[in-house]
N, C-alpha and C positions, 0 to 999 in steps of 0.2 A: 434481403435485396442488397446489393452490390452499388456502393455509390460511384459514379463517374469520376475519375482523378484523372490530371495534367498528367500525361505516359511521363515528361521529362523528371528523371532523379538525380537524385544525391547521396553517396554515401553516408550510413548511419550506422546505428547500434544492430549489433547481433539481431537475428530475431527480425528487425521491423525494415520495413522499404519504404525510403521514404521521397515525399513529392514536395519540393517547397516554390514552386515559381512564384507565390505570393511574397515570399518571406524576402525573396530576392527581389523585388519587385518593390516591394517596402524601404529595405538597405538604398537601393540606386535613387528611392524619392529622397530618402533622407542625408543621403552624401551629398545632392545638387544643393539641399539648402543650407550645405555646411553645417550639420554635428555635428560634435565630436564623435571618432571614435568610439571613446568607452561609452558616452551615451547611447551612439549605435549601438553597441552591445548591447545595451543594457534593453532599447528598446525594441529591438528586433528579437529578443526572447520573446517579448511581450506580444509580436505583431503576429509571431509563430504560433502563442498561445492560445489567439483569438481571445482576449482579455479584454473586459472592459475597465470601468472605474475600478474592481476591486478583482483583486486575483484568483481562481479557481484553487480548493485544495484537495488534496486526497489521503482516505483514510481507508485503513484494511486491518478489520480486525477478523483474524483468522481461527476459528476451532474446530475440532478433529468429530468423527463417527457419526454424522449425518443427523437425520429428523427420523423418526415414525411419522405416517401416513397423518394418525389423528393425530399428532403434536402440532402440525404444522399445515396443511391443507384443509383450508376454510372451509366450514360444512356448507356455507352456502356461495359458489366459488363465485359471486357474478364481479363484475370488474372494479365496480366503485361503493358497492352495499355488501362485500365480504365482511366477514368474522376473523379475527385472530383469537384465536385458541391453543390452548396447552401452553407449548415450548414457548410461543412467540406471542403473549399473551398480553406480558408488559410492556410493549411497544402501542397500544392501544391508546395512549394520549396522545401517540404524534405519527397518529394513521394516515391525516392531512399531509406530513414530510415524508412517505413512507410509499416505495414500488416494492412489494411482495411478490417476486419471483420463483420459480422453477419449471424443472422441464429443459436443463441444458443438460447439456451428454458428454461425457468428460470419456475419453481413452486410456489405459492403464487401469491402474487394481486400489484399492486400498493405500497400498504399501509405495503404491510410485505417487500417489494425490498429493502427497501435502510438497514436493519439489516439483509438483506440475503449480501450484494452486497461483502462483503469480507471474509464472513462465512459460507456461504451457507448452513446459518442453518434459514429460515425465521420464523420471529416471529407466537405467538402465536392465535395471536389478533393484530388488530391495536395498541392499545398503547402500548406494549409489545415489548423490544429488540428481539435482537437473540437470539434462545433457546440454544446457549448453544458458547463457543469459544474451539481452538482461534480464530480470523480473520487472515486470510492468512499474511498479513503483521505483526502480531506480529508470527506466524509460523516462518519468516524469523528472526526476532529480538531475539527472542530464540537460533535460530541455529548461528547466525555472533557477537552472545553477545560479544564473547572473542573478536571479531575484530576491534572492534568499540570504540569510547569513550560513545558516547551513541546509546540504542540499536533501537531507532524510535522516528521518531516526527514525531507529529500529529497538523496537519494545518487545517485552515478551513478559507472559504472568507463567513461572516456574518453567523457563522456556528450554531447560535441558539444553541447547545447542549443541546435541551431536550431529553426523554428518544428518541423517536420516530426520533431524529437525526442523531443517531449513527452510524458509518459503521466501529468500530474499536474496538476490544472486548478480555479482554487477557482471558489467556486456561480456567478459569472458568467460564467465561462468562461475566464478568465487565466490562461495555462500559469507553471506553478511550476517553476524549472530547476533541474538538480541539482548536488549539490557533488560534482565531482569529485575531489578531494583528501581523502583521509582526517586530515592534519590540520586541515583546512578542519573538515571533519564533526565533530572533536574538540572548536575552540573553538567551534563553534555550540551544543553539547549542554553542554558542562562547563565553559564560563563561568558557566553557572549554578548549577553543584555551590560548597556548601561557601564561600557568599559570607555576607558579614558582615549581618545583617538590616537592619542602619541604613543600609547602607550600598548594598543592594538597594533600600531603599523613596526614598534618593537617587536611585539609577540609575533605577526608575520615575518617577518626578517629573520626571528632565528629560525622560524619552524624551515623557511627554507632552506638553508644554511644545513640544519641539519639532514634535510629528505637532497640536498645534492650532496652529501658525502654518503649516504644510504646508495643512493642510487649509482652511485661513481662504485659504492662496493659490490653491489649487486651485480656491476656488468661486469666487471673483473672477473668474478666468480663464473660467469656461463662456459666460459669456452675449456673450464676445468672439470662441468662436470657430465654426468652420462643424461640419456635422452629423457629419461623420465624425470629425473632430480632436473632438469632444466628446465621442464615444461612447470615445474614444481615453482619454482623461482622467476619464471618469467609472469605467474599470476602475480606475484609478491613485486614486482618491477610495474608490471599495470596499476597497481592501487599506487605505487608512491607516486607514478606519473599524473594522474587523477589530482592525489592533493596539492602537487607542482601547479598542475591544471586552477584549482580554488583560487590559490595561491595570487593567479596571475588576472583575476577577474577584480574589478572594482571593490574596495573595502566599503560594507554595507552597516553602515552605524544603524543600533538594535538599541531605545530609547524607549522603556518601559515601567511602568510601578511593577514590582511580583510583589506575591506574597510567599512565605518560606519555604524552604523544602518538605515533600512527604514524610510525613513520618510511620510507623507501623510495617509490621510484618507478615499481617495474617492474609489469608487470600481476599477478603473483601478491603482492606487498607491498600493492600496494591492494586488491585484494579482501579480503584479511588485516587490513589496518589498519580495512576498515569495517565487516568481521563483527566487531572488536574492538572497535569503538564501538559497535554494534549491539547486544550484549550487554551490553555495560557499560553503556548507556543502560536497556532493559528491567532491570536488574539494582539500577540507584541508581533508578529510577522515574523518570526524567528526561523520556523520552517514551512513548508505548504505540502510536505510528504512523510507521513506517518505510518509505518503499519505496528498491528498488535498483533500476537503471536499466544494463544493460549494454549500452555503445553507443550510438550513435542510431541514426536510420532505416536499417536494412540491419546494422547492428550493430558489433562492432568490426574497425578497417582493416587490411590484412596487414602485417606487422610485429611490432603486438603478443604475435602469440601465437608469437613466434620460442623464448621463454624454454621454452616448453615442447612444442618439438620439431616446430609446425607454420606450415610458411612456406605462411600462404595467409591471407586477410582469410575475414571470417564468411561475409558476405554472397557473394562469390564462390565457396568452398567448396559451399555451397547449389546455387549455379548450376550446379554441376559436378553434380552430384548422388552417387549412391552412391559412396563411397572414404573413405580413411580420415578426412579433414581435418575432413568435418563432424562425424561421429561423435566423432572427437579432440576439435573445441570443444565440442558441448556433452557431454561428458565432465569435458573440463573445471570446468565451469560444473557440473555435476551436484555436484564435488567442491569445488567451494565453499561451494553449496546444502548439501551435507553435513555442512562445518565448522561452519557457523553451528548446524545442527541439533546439532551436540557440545557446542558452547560453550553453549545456552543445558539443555542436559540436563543438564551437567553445575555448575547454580546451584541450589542447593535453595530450595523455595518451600515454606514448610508441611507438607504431607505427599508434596510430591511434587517437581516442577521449574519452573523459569520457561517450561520449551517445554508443560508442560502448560497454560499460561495462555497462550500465545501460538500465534497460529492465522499460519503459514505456507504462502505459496503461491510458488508456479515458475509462470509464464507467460508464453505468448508470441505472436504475432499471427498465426503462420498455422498452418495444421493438420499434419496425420501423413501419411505416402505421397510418391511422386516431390515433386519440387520444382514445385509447379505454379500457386503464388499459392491455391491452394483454402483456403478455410477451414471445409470443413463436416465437420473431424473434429479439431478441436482438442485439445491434453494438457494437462492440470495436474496436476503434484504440489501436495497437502496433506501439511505434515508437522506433528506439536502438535497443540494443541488440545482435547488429552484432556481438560479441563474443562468445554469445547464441546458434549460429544457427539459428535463426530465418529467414522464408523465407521474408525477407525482398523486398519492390517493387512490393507487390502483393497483389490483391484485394481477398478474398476467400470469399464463402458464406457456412457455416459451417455446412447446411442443419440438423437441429433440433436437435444437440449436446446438451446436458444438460450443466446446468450454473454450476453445482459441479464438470463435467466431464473440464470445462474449468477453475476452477481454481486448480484443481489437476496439470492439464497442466503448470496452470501457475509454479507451484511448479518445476516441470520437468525442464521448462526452463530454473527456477534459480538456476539449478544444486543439486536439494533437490529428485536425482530419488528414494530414499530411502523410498519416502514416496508415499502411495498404494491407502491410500482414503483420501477424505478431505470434511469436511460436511455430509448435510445426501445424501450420496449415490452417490457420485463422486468417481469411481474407475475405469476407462479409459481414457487411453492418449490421446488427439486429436494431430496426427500426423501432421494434415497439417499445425500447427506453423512453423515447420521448414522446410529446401526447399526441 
């Protein structure tokens, strides 16, 4: 069902339409009583977010070649006395934080899924990103810019970053690649913990200094070169403008204890090392936009998951179809999705936890049933978000909802109602997120 919005707009991000007469409405209260400006800013993010006491976060962690039927659909489906079984087995301690989804309908193949999975704009071709951004996690990194020290980080376990990689794409369409290295992910997010302020508003100063002699060069360069190498360089002109953009936004002192960087190489140490910075970033307020990326296209290669007892790559395992190895990966993978949900339950926020502020999802680009490239029966876990409303303790099957119509929703969730459509042709709520 289609919720009722204000017709009047505002220009926005690729992809979404969006409606603020509230947010406007908030600004004109708060100039009569004289803020300041930058606090305007800073609070009319907030008024746009529908934020209460404590900020909303989001997290995506992303993996390739679907479910089997029995891995993943409860033998007994009813809505709040379901079973988790197989694949999604180890999520069973935090069933209570947990919307067991599928039954949405994704467009495209296989091969276009993982540049549709956060844009729901599927590529062109197989080798070909998404036709167009942003990807819904930088939608939020846009809107929480002022709130944040930084506005998203982008993870990845053995994430390959070629073009056909990608699930993260900012408003022009330029794929965002991920850090594979969890201490990689440490000093992106905790260089900026617990810096000296003089010494910060140094560090901004050159950085600018340097992105306007970048960008003085960049625009010299367009009118020399041909139509494609332009359109090439004017992606490269968008991102410096962007961090101009950071740049010019209030400096947000990040005043934290950590503890050390990750250490280890093997596949269970990196997933570990970057649910470890994952919580410790939601936790010091460093970022409120996360995704994880496991693998690239087809997911990750056999080897990997030797450490834990299965010699076969993701993407193969699939091909085989019913036997243990896929069931084993995303088993695995469930049990990581699990950890994260521990670590951030177990952070007190207020009256309750950081996983109630923060709205997690598990996805991935093809559907449930044999191995067949189908996508018209898609899964997601939701876990979090009891701040949300989200109907949390309940298994739904979403019976052939569009995969645009479901990340619009996700929008709604994170308190972005403002916004109408998202991708091609996502312009309906799916109500039964919340209870």
């Amino acid at each position: 069902m289609t919720r009722t919005r204000d017709e009047r707009t505002t220009s926005g991000p690729r992809g979404a339409t969006i409606h603020s007469p509230a947010r406007r409405r908030f600004l004109r209260g708060a100039a009569a009583l004289g803020v300041g400006s930058t606090t305007m800013a800073m609070l009319g993010n907030l008024a746009q977010s529908g934020e209460g006491q404590f900020p909303l976060r989001f997290f995506f962690m992303f993996t390739g070649n679907g479910h089997l039927t029995e891995h993943y659909v409860p033998a007994n489906p009813s809505e709040t006395g379901f079973d988790l079984r197989g694949a999604v087995a180890p999520l069973e301690p935090h069933r209570d934080n947990l919307l067991l989804l599928h039954g949405v309908s994704g467009p495209g193949s296989h091969h276009q899924g993982t540049s549709e999975a956060l844009t729901g704009r599927p590529s062109a071709d197989i080798e070909a990103g998404a036709t167009g951004g942003p990807s819904l996690d930088q939608l939020f990194a846009e809107r929480f810019r002022s709130t944040s020290a930084l506005a998203s980080l982008e993870l990845g376990v053995d994430p390959g970053n070629r073009l056909e990689d990608q699930i993260t794409y900012s408003e022009s369409g330029l794929p965002l690649p991920a850090i594979g290295s969890p201490a990689g992910g440490f000093d992106r997010l905790f260089a900026l913990a617990n810096e000296d302020p003089a010494a910060a508003e140094l560090r901004r100063a050159r950085k600018g200094s340097v992105l306007d002699v970048i960008a003085e060069d960049l625009t010299t360069l367009q009118g020399r070169l041909d139509v494609s190498t332009r359109a090439l360089l004017d992606e490269h002109l968008t991102l410096v403008r962007a961090q101009e953009q950071d740049l010019q936004q209030p400096y947000v002192p990040v005043m934290c204890d950590l503890a050390g960087a990750p250490s280890g190489t093997g596949l269970l140490a990196t997933f570990q090392g970057h649910n470890a910075n994952v919580a410790n970033a939601f936790r010091c307020g460093i970022t409120r936009v996360v995704t994880l990326r496991v693998g690239g296209y087809g997911g990750i290669e056999s080897g990997r998951y030797d450490e834990v007892g299965i010699d076969n790559g993701h993407h193969n395992a699939a091909h085989v179809g019913p036997g243990p190895d896929l069931e084993g990966i995303n088993r695995f993978h469930a049990e990581q999705f699990a950890d994260l949900i521990a670590r951030l339950s177990a952070i007190p926020e207020g009256d309750g936890t950081v996983l109630d502020n923060t709205v997690m999802v598990w996805g991935m680009e093809l559907g449930i049933g044999d191995y067949t490239h189908g996508r018209d029966d898609m899964p997601f876990v939701i876990a979090g978000g009891r701040n949300a409303g989200l109907a949390l303790g309940r298994y739904r099957d979403l019976g052939g909802r569009t995969y645009q119509d479901f990340l619009l929703t996700l929008a709604h969730v994170m308190g972005q109602t403002d916004v109408t459509s998202f991708g091609d042709g996502g312009t309906s709520v799916i109500e039964d997120l919340w209870g």
